[in-house]
N, C-alpha and C positions, 0 to 999 in steps of 0.2 A: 373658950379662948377668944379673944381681941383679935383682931387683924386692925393693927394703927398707920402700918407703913406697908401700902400699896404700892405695886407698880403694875399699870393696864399699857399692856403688852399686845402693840399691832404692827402689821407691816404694810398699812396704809401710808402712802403719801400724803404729806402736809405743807401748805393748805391743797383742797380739793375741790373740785365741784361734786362730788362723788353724794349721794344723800347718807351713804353709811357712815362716811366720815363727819358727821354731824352729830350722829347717835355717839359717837365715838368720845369727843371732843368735851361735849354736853353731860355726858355720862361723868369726865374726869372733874368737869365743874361742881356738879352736883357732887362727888365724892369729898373733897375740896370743900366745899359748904355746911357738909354734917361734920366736919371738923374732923375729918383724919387724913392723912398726910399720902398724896397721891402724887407719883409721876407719872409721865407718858412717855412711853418710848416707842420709837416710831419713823421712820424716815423721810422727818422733815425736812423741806427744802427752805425754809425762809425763816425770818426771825420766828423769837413767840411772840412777841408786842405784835407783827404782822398776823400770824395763825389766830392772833386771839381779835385783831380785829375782823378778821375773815367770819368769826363765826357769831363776832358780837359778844364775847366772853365779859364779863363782869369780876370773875372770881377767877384771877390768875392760880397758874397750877406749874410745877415742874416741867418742862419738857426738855429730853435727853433724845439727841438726834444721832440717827445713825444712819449717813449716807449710805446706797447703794446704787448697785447698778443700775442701768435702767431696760439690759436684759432678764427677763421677768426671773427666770429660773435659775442663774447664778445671782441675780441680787439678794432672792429671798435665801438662797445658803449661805450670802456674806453675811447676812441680816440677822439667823439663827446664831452663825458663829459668835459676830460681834454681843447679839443679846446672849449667849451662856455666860460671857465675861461680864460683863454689865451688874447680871444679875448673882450670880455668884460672889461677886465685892461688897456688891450693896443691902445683903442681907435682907431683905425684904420680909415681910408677915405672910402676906398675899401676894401671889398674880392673877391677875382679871383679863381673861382675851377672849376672843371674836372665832377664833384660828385656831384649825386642828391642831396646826404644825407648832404653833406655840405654848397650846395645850400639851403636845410631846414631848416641848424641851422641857417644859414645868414637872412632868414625869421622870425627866434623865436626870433635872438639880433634886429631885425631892422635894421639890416646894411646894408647898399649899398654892391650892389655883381652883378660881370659880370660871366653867368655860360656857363662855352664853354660845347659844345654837340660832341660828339664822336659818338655816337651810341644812335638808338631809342629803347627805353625800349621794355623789350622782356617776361615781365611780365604785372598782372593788377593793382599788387600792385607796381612796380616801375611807368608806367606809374598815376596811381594817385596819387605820389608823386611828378612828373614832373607838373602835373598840377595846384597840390596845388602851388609849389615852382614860376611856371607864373604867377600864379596871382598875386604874390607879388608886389608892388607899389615900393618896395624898390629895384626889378631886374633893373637893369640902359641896359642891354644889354645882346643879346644871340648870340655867336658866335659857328658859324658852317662851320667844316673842309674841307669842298666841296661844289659846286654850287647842286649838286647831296643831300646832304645831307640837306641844305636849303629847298630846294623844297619839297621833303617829310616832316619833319619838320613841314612846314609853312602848308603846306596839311594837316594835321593831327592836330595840335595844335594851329592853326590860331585863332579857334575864344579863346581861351584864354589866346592867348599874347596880344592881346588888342593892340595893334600899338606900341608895345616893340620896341625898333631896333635890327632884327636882318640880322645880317653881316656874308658872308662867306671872313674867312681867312682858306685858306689852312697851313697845316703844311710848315717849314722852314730849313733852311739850316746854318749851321757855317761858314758862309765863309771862314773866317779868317784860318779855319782850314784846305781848301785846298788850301791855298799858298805852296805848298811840292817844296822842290829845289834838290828831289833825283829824278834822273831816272830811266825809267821804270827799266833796268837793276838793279840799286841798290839799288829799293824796291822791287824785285824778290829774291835778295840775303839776303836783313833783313829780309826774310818772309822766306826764305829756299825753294822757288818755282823755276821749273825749267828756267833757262835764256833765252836758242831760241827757247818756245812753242809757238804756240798762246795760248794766256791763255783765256776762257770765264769765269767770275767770278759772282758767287753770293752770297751776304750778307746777314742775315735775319734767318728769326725762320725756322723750319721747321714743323709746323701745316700745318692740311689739309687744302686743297684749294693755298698751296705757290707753287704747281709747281714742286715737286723735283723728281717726277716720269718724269717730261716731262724731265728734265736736264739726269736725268740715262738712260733712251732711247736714249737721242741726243749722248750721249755717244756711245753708241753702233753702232751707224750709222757715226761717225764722230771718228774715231780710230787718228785720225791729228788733233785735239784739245784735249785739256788738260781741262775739268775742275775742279774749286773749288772753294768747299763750305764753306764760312763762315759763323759759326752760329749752333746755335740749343745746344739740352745740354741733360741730362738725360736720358730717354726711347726712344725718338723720336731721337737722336744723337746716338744710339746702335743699331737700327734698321736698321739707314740710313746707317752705317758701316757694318752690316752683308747682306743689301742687295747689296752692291759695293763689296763686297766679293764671295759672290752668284755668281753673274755674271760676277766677273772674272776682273772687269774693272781698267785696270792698271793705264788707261786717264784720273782717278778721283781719286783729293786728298781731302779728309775730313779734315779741320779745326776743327770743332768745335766752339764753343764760339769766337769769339775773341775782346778784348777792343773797346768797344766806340773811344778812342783817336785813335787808330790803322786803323781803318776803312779807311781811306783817305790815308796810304799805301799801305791797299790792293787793292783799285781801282786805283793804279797809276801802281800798277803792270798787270792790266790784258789789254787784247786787246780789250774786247768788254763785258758788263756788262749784264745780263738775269732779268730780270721780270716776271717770267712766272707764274702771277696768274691763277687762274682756274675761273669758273664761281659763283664758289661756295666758300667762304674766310672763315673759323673758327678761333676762339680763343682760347686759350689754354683751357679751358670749353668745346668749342664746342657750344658754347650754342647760337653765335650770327656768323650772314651770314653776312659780312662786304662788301662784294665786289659790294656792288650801291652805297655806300656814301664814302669809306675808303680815306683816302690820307697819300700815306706809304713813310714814313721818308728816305726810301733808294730811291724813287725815287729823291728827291731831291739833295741826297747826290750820287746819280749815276752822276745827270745833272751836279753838282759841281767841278765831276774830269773830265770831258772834254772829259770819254773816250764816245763812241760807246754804245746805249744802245738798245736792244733787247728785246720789252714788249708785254704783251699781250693787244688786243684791247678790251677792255674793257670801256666801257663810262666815267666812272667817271677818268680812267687816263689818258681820252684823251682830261680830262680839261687843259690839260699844254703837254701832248706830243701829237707833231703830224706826222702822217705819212711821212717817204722821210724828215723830215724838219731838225727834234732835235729826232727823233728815226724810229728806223723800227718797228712799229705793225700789230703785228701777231696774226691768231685765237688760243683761248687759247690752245686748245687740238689737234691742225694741229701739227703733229711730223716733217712732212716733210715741210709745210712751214716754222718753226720754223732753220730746219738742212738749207736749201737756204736760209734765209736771214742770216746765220753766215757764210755759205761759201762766201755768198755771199760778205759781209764786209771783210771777209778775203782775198778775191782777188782784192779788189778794196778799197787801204787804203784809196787811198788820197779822196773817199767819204764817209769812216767813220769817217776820223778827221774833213772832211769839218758839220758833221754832230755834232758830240762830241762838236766843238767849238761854235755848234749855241746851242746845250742844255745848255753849260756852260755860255751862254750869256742871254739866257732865265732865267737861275734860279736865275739871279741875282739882278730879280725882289721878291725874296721871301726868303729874309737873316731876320732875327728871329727880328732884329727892326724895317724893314719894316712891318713888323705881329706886333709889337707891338704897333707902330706909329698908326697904320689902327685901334684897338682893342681899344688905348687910347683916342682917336679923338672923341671928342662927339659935334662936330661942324651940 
């Protein structure tokens, strides 16, 4: 059977700085480009012309906005109510969601629905939600973000997927969006960052377990690199600035936030890109340990600008980087092996671009229609 008229069903807000709302978005695009007919439904706050320049969209898509509250727990029950009607008029092929909870309602309409897995419930009541939502006859597919993530999964809920298919597709990349025709130079100068640093650059949140104590250390030992941070916002973006204050560190410029679209500037600007997860990965909650199944949307987008990438060794992201090959991996909390492998890139270019150009040849197996070609495919 075809599935030609999707709807991927989330109760993310739109637009976001959120990183999942990215997978999100990119995900609809890419469905939208192998030519079958996708909305989003989702409680956007702002136009689509605005959400689609948020993320840099090329390939407009549907979007059907369903305001809510902006108390967490009755918004998402107006959210469910208003999506049963939504989806019940619109007859739909498929539903595509993220979400237990809308993996349920796709169980209550009897609609055909593929529910991607992020993360293993960390409650008794999500998990026997998860389980009710498997046994559904009507689940066509479960897709999971890592080979790491599969395996538990399938350990754990095996005997009631009942011979489901489920498929690891890791997160994806835009390709399209790092064709950049500026140089390093004069994407240093649109960013206002210094021109003859080495620059080590990183992208990303700043929640515990991302590393950013290992980067304001490297600092301190490495006075001839330059880092900066892009990313992070509120209380965690105030902190991370009174403690680069604290210690004086002139070699470290705070960004802040900055655009989805922009991203593929700043990594055209830097000499060598940082990963530095910790053993231990939270969520803005705190309330989930991601670091055995994760697959983080900057590693993809590190591989895509071609620079130098610097990660910790960690199992799950040594599903696609490897040692010496497409990056140098480091223990997570070794300071000083972490300071030698960026000197060490730093003195020896021509084996960080020979490195740079095999990660950007690597990820070019994992552009968001290959993820979706893999995801649609019920051959």
């Amino acid at each position: 059977m075809s599935y030609n008229k999707i709807i991927f069903l989330t109760f993310a807000r739109l637009p976001s700085r959120a990183a999942h709302t990215v997978n999100i978005v990119k995900m609809c695009q890419a469905i939208k480009k192998i030519g079958l007919d996708v909305s989003l439904v989702s409680d956007a706050r702002k136009t689509a012309e605005e959400i689609f320049d948020h993320y840099n969209i090329q390939y407009p898509f549907n979007i059907k906005k369903i305001k809510c509250f902006n108390i967490r727990v009755f918004g998402r029950i107006f959210f469910l109510i208003k999506a049963f009607f939504y989806i019940r008029k619109e007859q739909t092929d498929l539903l595509y969601t993220r979400d237990v909870f809308n993996a349920f309602l796709a169980k209550l309409l009897k609609q055909p629905f593929i529910f991607e897995i992020h993360e293993l419930p960390n409650n008794r009541f999500r998990e026997s939600l998860l389980r009710n939502v498997l046994s559904s006859p009507r689940l066509k597919k479960v897709v999971c973000i890592s080979k790491s993530l599969k395996e538990l999964f399938e350990s754990r809920f095996g005997d009631v997927l009942c011979r489901k298919p489920c498929i690891t597709a890791h997160d994806g990349v835009d390709l399209k969006n790092f064709k950049i025709t500026l140089s390093q130079r004069e994407a240093r100068m649109a960013l206002y960052l210094p021109e003859t640093a080495f620059i080590a650059g990183y992208t990303g949140s700043l929640f515990e377990g991302r590393g950013i104590e290992i980067i304001l250390d490297l600092a301190v030992l490495l006075k001839d690199v330059v880092f900066v941070i892009a990313g992070g916002e509120g209380k965690y973006l105030n902190l991370l600035r009174r403690e680069v204050a604290k210690l004086n560190l002139d070699n470290v410029i705070v960004k802040g936030f900055m655009p989805h679209k922009k991203i593929p500037v700043f990594l055209q600007a830097a000499d060598v890109l940082l990963m530095p997860y910790q053993k231990k990965v939270l969520h803005r909650q705190k309330k989930h340990d991601t670091a055995a199944f994760m697959s983080p949307l900057k590693m993809f987008e590190y591989m895509a600008s071609g620079r130098p990438i610097v990660s910790s060794r960690i199992e799950v992201i040594e599903e696609l980087l490897q040692n010496k090959k497409n990056a140098l991996l480091v223990e997570p909390d070794n300071v000083e092996e972490w300071s030698h492998s960026i000197k060490y890139l730093k003195m020896n270019k021509e084996f960080a671009d020979k490195m740079g150009r095999q990660a950007k040849q690597d990820v070019k197996d994992f552009s968001w229609e290959t993820r979706v070609m893999k995801i649609f495919s019920f051959n």
